[in-house]
N, C-alpha and C positions, 0 to 999 in steps of 0.2 A: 438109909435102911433102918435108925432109927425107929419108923413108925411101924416097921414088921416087913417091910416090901420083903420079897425077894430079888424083884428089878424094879427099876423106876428110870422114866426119862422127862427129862423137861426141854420143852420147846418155848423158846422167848423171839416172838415178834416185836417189834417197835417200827413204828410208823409214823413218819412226819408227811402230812398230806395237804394240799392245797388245791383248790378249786377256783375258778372263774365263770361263774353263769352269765350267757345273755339270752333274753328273746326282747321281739320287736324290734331288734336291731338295738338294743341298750343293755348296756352290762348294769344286772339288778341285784348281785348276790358274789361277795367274794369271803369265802371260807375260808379257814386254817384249822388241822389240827394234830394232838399229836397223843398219838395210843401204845399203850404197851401192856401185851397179852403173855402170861405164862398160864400155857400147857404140861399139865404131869399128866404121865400115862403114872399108873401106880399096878404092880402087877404082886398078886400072891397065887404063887403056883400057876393055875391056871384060872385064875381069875383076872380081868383087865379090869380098871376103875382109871375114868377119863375125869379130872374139873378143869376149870379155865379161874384164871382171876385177874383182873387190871391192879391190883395190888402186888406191890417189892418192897415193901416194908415188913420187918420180920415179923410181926403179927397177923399180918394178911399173905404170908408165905406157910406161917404155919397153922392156917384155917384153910389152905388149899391142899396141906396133907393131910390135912385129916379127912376133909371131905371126900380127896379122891377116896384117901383107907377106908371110909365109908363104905362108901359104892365099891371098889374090890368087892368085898366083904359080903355084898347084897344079892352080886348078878351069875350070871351061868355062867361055868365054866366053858372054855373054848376048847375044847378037846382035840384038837389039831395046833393048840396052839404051838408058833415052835419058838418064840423068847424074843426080846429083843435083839436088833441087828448088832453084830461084830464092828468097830469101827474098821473103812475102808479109806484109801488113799485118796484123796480130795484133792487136786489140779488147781491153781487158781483157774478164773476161768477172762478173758480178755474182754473190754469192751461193756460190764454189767452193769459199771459207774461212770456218770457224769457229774462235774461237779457246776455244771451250768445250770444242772439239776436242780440239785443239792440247795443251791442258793437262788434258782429261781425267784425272782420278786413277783408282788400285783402287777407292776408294772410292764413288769417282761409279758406276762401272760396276758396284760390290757391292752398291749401294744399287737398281739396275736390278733386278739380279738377286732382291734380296728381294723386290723388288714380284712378282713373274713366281712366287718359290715361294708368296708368300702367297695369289695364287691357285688355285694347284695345291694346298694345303692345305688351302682352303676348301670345294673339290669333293673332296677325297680321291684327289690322283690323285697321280704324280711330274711333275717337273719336269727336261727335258736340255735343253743348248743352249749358244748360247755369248752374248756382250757383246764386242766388238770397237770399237777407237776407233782412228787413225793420222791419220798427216801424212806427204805424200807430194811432194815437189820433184823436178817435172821441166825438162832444159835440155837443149836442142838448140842446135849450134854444125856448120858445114859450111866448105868451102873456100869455097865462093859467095856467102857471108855471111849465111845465114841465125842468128842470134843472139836465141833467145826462152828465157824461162824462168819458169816459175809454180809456184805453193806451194796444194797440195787437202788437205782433211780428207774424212773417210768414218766413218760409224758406221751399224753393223749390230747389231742383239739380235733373235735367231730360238731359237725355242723349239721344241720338241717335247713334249707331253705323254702320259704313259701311265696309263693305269687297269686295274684288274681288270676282266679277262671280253674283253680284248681291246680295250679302248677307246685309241686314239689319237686328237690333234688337234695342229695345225702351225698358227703365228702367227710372222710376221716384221715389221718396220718397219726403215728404212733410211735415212738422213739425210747431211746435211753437217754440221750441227749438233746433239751427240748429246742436247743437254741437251731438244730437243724428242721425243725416242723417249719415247711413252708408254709406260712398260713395263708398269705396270698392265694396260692395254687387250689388251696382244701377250698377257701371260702368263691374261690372262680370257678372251682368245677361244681360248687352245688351250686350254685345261683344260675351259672347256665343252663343248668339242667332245671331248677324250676321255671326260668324263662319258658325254656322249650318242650315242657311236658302241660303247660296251661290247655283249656279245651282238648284234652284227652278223648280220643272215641271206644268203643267199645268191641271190641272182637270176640268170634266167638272163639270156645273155650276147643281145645283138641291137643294134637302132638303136633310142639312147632320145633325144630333145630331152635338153638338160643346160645347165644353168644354170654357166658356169666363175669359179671364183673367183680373183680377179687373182696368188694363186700359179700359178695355173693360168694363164695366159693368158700370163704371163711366156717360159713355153715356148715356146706359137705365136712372141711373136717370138725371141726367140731363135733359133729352126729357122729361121724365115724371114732374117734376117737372116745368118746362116751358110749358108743353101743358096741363096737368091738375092738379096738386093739388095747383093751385092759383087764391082766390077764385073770382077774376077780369075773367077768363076763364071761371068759371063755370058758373057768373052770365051771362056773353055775348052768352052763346050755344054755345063754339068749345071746350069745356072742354069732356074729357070720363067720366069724376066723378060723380058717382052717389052715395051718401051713403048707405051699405049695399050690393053693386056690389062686386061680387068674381070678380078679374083680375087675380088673380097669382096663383099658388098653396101653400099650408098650410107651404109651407118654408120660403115664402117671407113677411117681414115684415120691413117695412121702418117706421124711424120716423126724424123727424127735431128736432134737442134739442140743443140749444145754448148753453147747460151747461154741455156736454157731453166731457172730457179733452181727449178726442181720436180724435176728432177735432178739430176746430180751435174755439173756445170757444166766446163766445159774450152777452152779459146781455140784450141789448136793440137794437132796429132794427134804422134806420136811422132819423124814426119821432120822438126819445128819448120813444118810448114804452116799457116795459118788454117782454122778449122775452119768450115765454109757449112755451113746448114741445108738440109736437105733432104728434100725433099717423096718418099714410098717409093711409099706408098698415099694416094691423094686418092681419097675417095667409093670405094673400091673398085678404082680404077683405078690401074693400074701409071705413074709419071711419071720414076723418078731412080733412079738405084743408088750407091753409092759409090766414091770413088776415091782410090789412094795415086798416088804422083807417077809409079811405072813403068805401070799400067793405062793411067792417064789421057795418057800421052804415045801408047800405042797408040793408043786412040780419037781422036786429036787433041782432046782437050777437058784444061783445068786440074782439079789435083786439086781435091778436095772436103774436102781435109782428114782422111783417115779410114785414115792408114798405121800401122800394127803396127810394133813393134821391128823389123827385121831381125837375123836371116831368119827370112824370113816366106813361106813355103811357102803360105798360108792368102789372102792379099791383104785386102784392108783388109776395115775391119769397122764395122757402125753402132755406136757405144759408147753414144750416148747417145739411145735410141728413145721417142719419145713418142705413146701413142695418144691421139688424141680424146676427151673423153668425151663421153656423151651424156646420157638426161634421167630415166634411171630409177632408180629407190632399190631397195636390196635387195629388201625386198619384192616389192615389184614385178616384178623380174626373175623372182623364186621362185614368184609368186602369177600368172604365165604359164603354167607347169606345168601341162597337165591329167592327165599321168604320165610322171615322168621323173625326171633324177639332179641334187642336187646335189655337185658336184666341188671340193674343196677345193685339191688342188695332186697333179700328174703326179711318174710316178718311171721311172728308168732308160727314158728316151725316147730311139728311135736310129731314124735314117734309112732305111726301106726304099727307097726311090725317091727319090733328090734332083728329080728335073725336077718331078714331079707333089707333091712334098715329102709323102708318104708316108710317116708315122710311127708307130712299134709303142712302146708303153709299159706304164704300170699307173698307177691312179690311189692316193691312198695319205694316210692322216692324215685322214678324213671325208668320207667319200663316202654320202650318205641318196636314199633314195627318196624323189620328193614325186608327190602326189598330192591332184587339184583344190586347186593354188596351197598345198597344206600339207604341209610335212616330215614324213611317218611314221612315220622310224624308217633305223637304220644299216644299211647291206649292206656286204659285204662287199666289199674291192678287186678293182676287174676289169679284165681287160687289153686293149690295144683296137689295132687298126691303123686308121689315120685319114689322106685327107689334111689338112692343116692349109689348102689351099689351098678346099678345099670345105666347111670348118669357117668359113673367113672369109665367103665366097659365104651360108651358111644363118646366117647372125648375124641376130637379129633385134630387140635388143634391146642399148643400152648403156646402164652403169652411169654417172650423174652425180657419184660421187667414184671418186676414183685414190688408190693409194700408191705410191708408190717405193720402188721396189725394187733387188735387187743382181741381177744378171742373168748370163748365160754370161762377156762380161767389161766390162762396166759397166752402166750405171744405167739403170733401165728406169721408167717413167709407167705406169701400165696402169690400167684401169676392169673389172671385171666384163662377163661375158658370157653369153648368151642365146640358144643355139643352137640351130635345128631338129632337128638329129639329130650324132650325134654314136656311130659306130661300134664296138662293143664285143666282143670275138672269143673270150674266154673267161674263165673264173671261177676265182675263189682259194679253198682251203680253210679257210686261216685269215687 
């Protein structure tokens, strides 16, 4: 307080990150690095001043208060504003480190990467993609006493497969601990898939039932959780959330829970708050949205745990979404088909209509016609306007295993899905 604050808080990431690129089937690019970001919020009255600096040497600690006091100083007051959060009781949380992680080598991650081309070799196709390992410490510290700090691992290996005659296929796995990413399995299920999407034909474009595959589904939440269950959207009017709204049918049920070890696990959100579980979608039905400390003081309700860096234009976000799953095996889902598509994973998907959540994309890396319960044969990628709220409502079918996945900006649970119809607006050439 010092430089005049009235409140201040500082957020310190550190990040040790590691990567493994390959394409053409050869590993061309092995990174390492390692960053550390202090965030001040700097508040006077009701003025907020945000800076960042990769500098902790006390000279470039105290060029990042002056700068935020700067800015304080410059910008418009927030007239609602209601202060920095109170510190809350913080849980460890199970399961958020690995230390196979942590020490990951090149090695360990080149060793990934062979398995992934020697499937790709096997089918005749290539092999692109990456092998990513990190260790990330975060700490929140405020005038009011909040004082939390914890240490996560993350490991991603996503592939891309290509073949002659146009054949692609797309296999991701995502972890805490990267020594369980089967890389074998990631780099056999895209390579099959571009085997068998090669000479693709063309369909026309209409409403086909579609079987989505949890690359695929990844998207629905994501869009949902970026266009309404946060609670900055709902207070603004472009949110669809209305508590007590059916959106889905009685299969679907999402919750956000930072202490779920099937995700990527987290105790406290960025403002150092505890993170609460929270129920999105039960049975279909709309119950909770999320909250950073300034939403939640609007609503008069406590946060939820769910604040972004500042500044944060966006308002909080569910990071760690888990869907239900349900009782059906592959099969199964596919062998409901009397004709229609299956969907491997969405591309460039952008918001037509946030209220009605209205989304235009391409589906992309195996998408097949099936027919009476059997895969026929590849078509071609097609583009579709959808809402994703009417995509939940005609579910009719979930899948009994999930993977985990890496999501818009964290960790996503998701099962396969089985949808009535699913709208598709035009076709691709190649």
């Amino acid at each position: 307080m010092r430089a005049g604050a009235t409140e201040a808080e500082a957020l310190v990431i550190a990040e040790d990150a590691a990567l493994t690129r390959f394409a053409n089937s050869q590993i061309h690019q092995n990174v390492a690095e390692t960053n550390v970001t202090i965030n001040l919020r700097f508040v006077v009255g009701k003025r907020v001043g945000v800076a960042s600096s990769d500098r902790t040497d006390d000279e470039g600690l105290e060029r990042l208060a002056t700068h935020a006091s700067a800015i304080a100083r410059v910008v418009e007051e927030l007239e609602d504003w209601a202060g920095l959060p109170e510190p809350t009781a913080v849980d460890d949380v199970d399961g958020a480190y690995a230390p196979a992680t942590a020490s990951a080598s090149p090695e360990l991650r080149a060793d990934g990467v062979r398995a992934v081309i020697a499937a790709a070799d096997a089918a005749k196709v290539n092999a692109y993609g990456s092998f990513s390992t990190g260790t990330d410490t975060t700490a929140v510290a405020n005038s009011k006493g909040v004082r939390v700090g914890a240490t996560r691992t993350a490991a991603q290996l996503l592939t891309v497969s290509m073949g002659p005659n146009g054949g692609t296929g797309y296999a991701e796995h995502a972890a805490v601990d990267a020594t369980t990413i089967d890389a074998s399995a990631v780099g056999g299920q895209a390579a099959e898939k571009a085997r068998a999407t090669a000479n693709a034909v063309a369909i026309d474009a209409g409403d086909y039932p579609v079987v989505l595959e949890e690359y695929a589904v990844v998207d629905l939440l994501d869009m949902l959780g970026y266009l309404g269950f946060s609670a900055l959207a709902v207070q603004e009017g472009r949110s669809f959330f209305e508590e007590g709204r059916r959106i889905g049918s009685d299969l679907v049920s999402i919750v956000d829970d930072g202490h779920d070890p099937a995700g990527f696990p987290m105790g406290f959100d960025y403002e150092g708050v505890a993170k609460q579980r929270v129920t999105l979608l039960d049975h279909g039905v709309c119950r909770a949205v999320v909250h950073d400390a300034q939403t939640a003081a609007r609503a008069g309700v406590s946060s939820t745990g769910h604040g972004l860096p500042a500044p944060n234009p966006w308002g909080p976000f569910p990071l760690n979404m888990v869907m239900t799953a349900g009782d059906a095996s592959r099969d199964e889902l596919i062998g409901g088909l009397d004709r229609g598509l299956l969907v491997t994973r969405f591309h460039y998907t952008n918001p037509v209509h946030p209220k009605l959540a209205i989304i235009t994309g391409m589906t992309r890396d195996g998408t097949f016609l099936v027919e009476n319960g059997r895969i026929v044969g590849p078509v071609r990628n097609l583009r579709f306007t959808q809402s994703y709220l009417e995509a939940l409502d005609c579910t009719v079918a979930v899948a009994r295993e999930r993977k985990t996945l890496k999501g818009f900006l964290g960790g996503v649970v998701v099962p396969a899905l089985r949808l009535d119809g699913w709208t598709f607006t035009g076709t691709t050439e190649h």
